[in-house]
C-alpha positions in Angstrom: 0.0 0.0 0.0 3.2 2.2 0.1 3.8 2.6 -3.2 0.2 2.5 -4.3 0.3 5.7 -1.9 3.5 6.7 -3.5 2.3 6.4 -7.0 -1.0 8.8 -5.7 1.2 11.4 -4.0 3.3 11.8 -7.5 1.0 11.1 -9.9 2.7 8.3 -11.3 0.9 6.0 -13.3 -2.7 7.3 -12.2 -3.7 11.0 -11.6 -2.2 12.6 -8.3 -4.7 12.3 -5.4 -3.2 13.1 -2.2 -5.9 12.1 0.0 -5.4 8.7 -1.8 -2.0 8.6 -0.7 -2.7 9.3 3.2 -5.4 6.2 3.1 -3.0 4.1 1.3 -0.9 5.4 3.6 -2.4 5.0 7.2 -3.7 1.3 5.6 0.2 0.7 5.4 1.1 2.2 8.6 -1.5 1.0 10.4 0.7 -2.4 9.7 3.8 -1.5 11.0 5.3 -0.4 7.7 7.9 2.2 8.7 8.0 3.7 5.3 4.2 4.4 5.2 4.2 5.9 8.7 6.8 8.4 7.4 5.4 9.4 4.4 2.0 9.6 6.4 3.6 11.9 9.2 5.2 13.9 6.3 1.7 14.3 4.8 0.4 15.7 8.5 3.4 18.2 8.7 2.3 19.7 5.3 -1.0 19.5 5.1 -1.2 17.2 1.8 -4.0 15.7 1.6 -5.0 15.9 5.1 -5.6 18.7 7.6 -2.0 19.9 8.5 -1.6 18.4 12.3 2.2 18.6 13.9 0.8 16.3 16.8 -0.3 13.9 14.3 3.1 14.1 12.3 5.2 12.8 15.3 
């Protein structure tokens, strides 16, 4: 779900869909996927594709 969330954030391969890319995202990290709860915290610092939250990004 990683890089399905990857491929959303950039647009690679499909049309870029941030929100996409947090649920892919979260799915990933709600599994222990290290990657995925990086790129998901990164997605709450900024505010892509999710309401920006800095307690929610550490």
């Amino acid at each position: 779900m990683c890089n399905l969330g990857l491929c959303y954030e950039q647009g690679e391969g499909l049309e870029q869909d941030a929100s996409k890319a947090v649920e892919c995202y979260l799915q990933a990290a709600q599994q222990g996927h290290p990657p995925a709860q990086t790129n998901l915290a990164v997605c709450y610092l900024h505010g892509s594709g999710v309401g920006q939250d800095f307690s929610a990004a550490r």
